[in-house]
C-alpha positions as CSV (number, residue, x, y, z in Angstrom):
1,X,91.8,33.2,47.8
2,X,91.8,33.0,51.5
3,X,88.4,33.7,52.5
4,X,88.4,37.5,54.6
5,X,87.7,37.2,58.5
6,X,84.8,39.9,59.0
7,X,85.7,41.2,62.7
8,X,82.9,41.3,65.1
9,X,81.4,44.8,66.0
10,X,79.4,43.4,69.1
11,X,75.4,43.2,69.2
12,X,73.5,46.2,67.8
13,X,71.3,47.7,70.6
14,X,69.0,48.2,68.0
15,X,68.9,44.9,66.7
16,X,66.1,42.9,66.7
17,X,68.4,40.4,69.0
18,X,68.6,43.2,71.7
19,X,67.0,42.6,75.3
20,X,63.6,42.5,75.1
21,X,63.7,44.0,78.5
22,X,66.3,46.9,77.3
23,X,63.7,47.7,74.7
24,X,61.1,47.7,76.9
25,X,62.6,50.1,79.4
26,X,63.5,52.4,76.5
27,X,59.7,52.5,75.2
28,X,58.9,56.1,76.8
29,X,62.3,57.5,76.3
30,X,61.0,56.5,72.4
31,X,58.1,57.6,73.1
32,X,58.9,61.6,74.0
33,X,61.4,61.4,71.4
34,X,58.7,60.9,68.7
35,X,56.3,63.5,70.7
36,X,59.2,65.7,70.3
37,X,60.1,65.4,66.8
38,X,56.5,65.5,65.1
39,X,55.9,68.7,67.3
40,X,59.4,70.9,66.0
41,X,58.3,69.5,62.5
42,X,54.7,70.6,63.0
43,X,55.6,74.2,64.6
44,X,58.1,74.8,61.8
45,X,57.8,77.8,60.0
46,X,60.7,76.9,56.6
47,X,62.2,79.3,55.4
48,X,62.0,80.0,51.5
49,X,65.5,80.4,49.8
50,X,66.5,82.1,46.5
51,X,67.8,79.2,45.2
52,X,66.4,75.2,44.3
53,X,67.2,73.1,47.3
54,X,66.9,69.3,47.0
55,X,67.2,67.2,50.2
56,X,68.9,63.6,50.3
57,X,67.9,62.3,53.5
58,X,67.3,59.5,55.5
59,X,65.0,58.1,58.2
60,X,68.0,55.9,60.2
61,X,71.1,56.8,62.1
62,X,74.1,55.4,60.7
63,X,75.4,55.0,56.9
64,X,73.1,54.3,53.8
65,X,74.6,55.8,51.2
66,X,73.5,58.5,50.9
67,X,76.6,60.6,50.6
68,X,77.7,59.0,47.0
69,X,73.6,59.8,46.1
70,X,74.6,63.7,46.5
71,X,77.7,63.3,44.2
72,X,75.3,61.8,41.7
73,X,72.8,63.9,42.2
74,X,75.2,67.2,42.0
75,X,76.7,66.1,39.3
76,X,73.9,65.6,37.3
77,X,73.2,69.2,37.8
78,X,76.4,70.3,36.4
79,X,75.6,68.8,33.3
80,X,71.7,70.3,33.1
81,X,74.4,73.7,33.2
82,X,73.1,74.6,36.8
83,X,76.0,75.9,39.4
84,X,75.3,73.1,41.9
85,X,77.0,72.4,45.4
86,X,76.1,70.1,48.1
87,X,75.5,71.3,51.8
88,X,76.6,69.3,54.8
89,X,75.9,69.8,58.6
90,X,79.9,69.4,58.9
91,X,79.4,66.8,61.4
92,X,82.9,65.9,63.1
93,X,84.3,69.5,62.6
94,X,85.3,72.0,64.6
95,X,84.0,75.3,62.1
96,X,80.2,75.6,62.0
97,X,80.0,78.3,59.1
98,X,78.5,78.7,56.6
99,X,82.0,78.5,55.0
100,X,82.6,76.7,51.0
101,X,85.6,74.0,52.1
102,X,88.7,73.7,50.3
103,X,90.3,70.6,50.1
104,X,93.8,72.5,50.2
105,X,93.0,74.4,53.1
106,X,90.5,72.7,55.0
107,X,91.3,69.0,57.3
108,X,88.5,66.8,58.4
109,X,88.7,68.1,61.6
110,X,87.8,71.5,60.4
111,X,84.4,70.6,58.2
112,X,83.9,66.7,59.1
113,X,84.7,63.9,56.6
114,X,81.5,63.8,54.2
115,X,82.3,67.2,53.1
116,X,85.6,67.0,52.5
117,X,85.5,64.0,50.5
118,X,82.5,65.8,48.4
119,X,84.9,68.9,48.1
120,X,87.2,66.3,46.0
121,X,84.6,66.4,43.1
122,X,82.7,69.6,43.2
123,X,81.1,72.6,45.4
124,X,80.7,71.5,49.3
125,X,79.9,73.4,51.7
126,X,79.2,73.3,55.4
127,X,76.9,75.0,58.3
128,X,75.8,74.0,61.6
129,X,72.7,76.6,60.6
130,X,71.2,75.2,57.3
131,X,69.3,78.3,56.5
132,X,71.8,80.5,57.5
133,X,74.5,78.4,54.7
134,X,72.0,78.1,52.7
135,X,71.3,81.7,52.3
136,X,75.1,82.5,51.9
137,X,75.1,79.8,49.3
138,X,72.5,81.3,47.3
139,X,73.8,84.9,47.6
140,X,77.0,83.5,46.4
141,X,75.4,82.4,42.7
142,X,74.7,78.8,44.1
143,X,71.6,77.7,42.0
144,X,71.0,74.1,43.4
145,X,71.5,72.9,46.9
146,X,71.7,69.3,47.8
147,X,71.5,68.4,51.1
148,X,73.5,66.1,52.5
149,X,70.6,65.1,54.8
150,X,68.5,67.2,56.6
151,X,64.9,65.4,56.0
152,X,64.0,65.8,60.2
153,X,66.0,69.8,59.8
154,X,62.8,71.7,58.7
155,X,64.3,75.4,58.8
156,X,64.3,75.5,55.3
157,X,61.7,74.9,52.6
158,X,62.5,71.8,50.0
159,X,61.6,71.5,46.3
160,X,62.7,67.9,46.4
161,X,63.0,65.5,49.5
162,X,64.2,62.4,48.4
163,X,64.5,59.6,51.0
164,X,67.7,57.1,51.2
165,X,67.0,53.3,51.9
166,X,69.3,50.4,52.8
167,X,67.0,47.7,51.1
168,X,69.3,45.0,53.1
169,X,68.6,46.6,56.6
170,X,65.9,49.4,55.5
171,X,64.4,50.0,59.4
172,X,66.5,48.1,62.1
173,X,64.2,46.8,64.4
174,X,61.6,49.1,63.5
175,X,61.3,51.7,66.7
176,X,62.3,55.0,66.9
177,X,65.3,56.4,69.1
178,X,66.9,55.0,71.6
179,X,64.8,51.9,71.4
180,X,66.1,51.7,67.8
181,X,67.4,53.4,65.1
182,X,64.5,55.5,63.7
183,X,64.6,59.2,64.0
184,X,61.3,59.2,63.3
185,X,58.4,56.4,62.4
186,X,58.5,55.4,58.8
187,X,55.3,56.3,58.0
188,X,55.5,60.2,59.1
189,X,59.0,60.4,57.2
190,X,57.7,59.1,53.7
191,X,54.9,61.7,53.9
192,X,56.9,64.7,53.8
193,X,59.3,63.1,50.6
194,X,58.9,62.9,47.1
195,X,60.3,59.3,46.2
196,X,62.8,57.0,47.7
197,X,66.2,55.4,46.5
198,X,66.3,52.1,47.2
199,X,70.3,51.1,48.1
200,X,71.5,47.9,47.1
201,X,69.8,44.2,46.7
202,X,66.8,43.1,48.8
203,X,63.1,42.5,48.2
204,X,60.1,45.7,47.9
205,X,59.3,47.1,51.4
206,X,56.0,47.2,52.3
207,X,56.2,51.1,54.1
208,X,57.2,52.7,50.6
209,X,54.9,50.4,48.8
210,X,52.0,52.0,50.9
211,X,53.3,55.4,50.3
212,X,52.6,55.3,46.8
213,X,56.2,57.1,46.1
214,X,57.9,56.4,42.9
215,X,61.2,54.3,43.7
216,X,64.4,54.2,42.0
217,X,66.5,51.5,42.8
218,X,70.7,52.0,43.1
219,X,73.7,50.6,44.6
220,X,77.0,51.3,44.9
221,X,79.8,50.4,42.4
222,X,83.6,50.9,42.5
223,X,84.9,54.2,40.6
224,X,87.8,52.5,39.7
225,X,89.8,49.0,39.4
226,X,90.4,47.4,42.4
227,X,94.4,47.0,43.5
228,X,95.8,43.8,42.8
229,X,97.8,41.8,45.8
230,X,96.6,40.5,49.5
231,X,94.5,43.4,51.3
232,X,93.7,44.8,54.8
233,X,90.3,46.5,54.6
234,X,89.2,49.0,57.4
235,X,86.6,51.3,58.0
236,X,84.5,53.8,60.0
237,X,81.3,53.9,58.4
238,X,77.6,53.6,59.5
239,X,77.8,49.6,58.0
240,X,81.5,49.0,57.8
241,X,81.1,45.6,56.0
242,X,79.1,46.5,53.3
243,X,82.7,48.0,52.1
244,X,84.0,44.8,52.9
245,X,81.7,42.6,50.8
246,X,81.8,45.8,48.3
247,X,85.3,44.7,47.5
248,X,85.3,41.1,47.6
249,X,82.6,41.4,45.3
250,X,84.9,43.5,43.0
251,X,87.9,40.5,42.8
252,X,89.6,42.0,45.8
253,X,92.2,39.7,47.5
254,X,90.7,40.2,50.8
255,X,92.8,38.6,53.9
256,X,91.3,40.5,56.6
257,X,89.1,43.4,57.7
258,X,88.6,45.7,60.8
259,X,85.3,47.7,61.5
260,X,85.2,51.2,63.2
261,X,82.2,53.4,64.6
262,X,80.7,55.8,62.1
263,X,83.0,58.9,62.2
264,X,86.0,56.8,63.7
265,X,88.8,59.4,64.8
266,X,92.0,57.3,64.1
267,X,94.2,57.3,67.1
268,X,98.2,56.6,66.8
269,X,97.4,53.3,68.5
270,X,94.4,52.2,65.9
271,X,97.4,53.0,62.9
272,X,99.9,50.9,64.4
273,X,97.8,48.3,64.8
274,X,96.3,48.1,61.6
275,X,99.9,48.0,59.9
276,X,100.9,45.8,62.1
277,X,98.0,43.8,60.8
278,X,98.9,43.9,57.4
279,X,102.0,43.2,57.7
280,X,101.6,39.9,59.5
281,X,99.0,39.3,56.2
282,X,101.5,40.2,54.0
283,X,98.8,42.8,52.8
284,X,98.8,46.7,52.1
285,X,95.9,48.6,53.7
286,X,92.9,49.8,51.7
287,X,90.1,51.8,52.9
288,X,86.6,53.8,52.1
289,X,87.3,57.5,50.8
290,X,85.3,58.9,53.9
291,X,88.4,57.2,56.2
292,X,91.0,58.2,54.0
293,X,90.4,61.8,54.2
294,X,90.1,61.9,58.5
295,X,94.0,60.0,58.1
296,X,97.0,61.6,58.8
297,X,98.6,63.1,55.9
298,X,102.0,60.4,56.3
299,X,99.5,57.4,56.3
300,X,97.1,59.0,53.6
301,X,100.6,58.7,51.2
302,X,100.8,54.9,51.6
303,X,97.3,53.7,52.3
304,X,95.0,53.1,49.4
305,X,91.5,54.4,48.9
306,X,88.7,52.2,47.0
307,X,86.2,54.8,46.1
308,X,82.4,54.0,45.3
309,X,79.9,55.7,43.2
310,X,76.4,55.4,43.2
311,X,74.4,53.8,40.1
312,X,71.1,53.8,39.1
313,X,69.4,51.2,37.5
314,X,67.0,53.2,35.7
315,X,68.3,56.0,34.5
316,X,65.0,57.4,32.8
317,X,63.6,57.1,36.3
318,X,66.0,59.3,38.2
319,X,65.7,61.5,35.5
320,X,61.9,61.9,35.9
321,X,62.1,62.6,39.8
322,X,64.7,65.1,39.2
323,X,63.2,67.1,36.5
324,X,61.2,69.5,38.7
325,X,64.5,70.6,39.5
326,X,66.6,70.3,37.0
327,X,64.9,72.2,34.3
328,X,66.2,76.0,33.5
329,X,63.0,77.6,34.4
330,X,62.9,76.0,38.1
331,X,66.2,77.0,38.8
């Protein structure tokens, strides 16, 4: 197999290769920004809502996998016999709610890609205002709400706060925004969570070890079997070649690959292209099921999807941190 060309994304400003000099010029931009976020979390006032409300969140800009951790997570819940239904910001789209989305009626541009691709398997919903959906959810018989992140959002009071980790790339170069890619030191965001989920391979971190949270380690896995014949991978994710190596991994005839910003809006232009690509590897295109569902309805027909699905590796462990919530008389 011809070994995949991983295209090059550029330096990350928040790498620990940036400018030292950019960094430094950024330190009291970081610094306000942290002043900032400690004081709205300190002032808050949450909001109690009629129903359980578990929070998936994460203490990074950018992709962790978090969004496959809600599935889980939701689905879990549907087989404890709660009504469960994820709730999403709705990042990307143009309704701000609260509003349940329907895959038939709803596009990406309407609610934002996360939810839609969560609507495909269960009860998403989206609003700009969390308390405000999250009330409308409850009043709607909604008995469990995971949130698709919201652990820095504090208008609404948590039964759960579970924290998302990339064990490969857990803190970036380890300052907050813009200097890096914290929205908040490490340190203040594990003290407001219950445990942490550990994504994919990579040694203990020192941070959660110190905050004495229990840990449950995951990674993604494919939900299905990868498609035979030479591919074109691309994707618009926060770390595009983790789904790269996620499908080499899997025995997938890789010949090339393209990366795209988080959220990636594909234009005409970027479609051409890519089949253009493909077709000078003699390759069909594949791509994440977050990209497929921002496509075009003509190129979602002839451009596969490899879709992912969290995994625990302790099972009896996931089961322990969710149980506060899970169990009938909590709900």
């Amino acid at each position: 197999m011809k070994a995949p060309h991983f295209w090059s994304a550029g330096l990350d400003p928040h790498s620990r290769e940036a400018a030292p000099l950019t960094r430094l010029m950024l330190t009291p931009l970081a610094t306000l920004y942290t002043f900032g976020i400690r004081r709205k979390l300190a002032r808050a006032k949450p909001e109690a809502i009629p129903a359980r409300i578990v929070c998936i969140g994460n203490l990074t800009v950018g992709g962790v996998g978090k969004t496959p951790v809600v599935e889980a997570i939701r689905r879990r819940a549907l087989d404890a016999g709660l009504r469960a239904a994820s709730l999403s910001r709705g990042y990307g789209g143009k309704l701000e709610g609260p509003l349940k989305v329907d895959p038939a009626m709803h596009s990406s541009a309407d609610v934002g890609d996360e939810p839609l691709m969560l609507a495909a398997t269960g009860e998403a919903w989206i609003g700009k205002d969390r308390a405000e959906a999250a009330r409308a959810m409850a009043a709607d018989g909604v008995q469990l709400i995971v949130m698709d992140d919201g652990h820095q959002n504090p208008s609404v009071a948590k039964d759960l706060s579970l924290i998302v980790i990339d064990a490969a790339a857990p803190f970036g170069n380890g300052h907050v925004l813009p200097k890096g890619p914290l929205r908040e030191p490490v340190a203040d965001g594990l003290a407001r969570a219950d445990g942490v989920i550990l994504m994919g391979e990579g040694k203990e971190l020192t941070a959660v070890q110190k905050s004495h949270l229990p840990v449950v380690r995951a990674g993604l896995a494919p939900a299905g079997k990868v498609p035979e014949g030479p591919l074109v991978a691309f994707a618009g994710i926060g770390r595009p070649v983790k789904f790269f190596y996620s499908l080499t991994e899997a025995g997938a005839d890789l010949r090339d690959s393209v990366p795209y910003g988080d959220h990636h809006a594909y234009s005409a232009s970027d479609l051409k292209f890519l089949n253009d690509l493909a077709a000078s590897r003699g390759a069909r295109l594949i791509t994440t099921s977050k990209d497929h569902v921002r496509l075009p309805e003509e190129e979602r027909a002839r451009i596969l999807v490899f879709p992912v699905e969290a995994r625990f590796e302790d099972e009896a462990a996931l089961d322990a941190l969710l149980a506060p919530i899970l169990t009938p008389d909590k709900a």
